[in-house]
N, C-alpha and C positions, 0 to 999 in steps of 0.2 A: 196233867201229870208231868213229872219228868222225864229225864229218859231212859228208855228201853233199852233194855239188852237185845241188840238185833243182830248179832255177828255175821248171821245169813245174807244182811242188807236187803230182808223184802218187806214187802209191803203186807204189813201184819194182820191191819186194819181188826176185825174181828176174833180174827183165828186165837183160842185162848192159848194160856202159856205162858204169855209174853209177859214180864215183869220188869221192875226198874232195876236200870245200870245200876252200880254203886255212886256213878260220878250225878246218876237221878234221884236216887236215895238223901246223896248232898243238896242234892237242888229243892227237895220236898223240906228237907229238915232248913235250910235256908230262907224256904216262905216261911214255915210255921214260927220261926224267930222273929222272922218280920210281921208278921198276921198277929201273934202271943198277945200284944197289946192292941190291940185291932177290935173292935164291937161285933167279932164274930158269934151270929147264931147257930147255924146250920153249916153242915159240912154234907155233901152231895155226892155219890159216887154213879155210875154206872156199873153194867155186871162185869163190865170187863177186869184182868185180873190187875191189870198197871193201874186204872184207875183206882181199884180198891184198896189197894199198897199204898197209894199215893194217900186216901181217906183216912189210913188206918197212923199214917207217920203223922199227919196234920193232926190226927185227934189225940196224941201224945200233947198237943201244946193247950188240949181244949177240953181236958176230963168231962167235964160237964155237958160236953156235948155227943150227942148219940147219931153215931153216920145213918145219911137217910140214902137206900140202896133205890137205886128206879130208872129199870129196864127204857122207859122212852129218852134217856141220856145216849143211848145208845149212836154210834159213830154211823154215819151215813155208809151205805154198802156198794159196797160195789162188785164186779163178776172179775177183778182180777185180783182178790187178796189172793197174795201166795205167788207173786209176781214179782221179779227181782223190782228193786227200784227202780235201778237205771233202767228197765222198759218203759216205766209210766213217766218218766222225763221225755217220751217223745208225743203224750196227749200231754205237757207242759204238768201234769198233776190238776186238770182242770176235770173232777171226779163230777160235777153237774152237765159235762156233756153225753149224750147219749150211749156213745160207745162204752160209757165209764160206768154204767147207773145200773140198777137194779132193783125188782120192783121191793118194797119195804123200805 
């Protein structure tokens, strides 16, 4: 996806809501111009809502194609979404260590 509106500056990860910037909006509509002529099949979202935003711009460039929606896309979890960023700059953002993880 592009990117998010996150004025907040946290770490969003799951929490819904969160949708593309307009400056990620540019960045989607930018692939899809470049993708347009592209042997594109399938267009893939997660249930997240930026993802979906992200599916829905792409498949302006791809009529004939029908977005396939599938919950195991889903972004790895962790116990601090809802965490300013600048905290998880001091686990470096390295979300596969244990302090970071969470079971699912």
């Amino acid at each position: 996806h592009g990117e998010v509106h996150n004025p907040e500056g946290i770490f969003y990860e799951r929490i819904p809501g969160y949708f593309l910037s307009e400056k990620g909006k540019e960045q989607v509509h930018k692939l899809g111009k470049h993708l347009h002529k592209k042997p594109v099949k399938k267009i893939y979202a997660s249930p997240l809502d930026r993802t979906n935003q992200t599916a829905e711009i792409l498949a302006t460039y791809f009529p004939a194609i029908t977005i396939t929606h599938d919950k195991r896309l889903i972004e790895v979890g962790s116990p601090l979404h809802g965490q300013p960023l600048a905290d998880l700059s001091v686990h470096n953002f390295n979300f596969y260590d244990d302090k970071m993880r969470c079971d699912g």
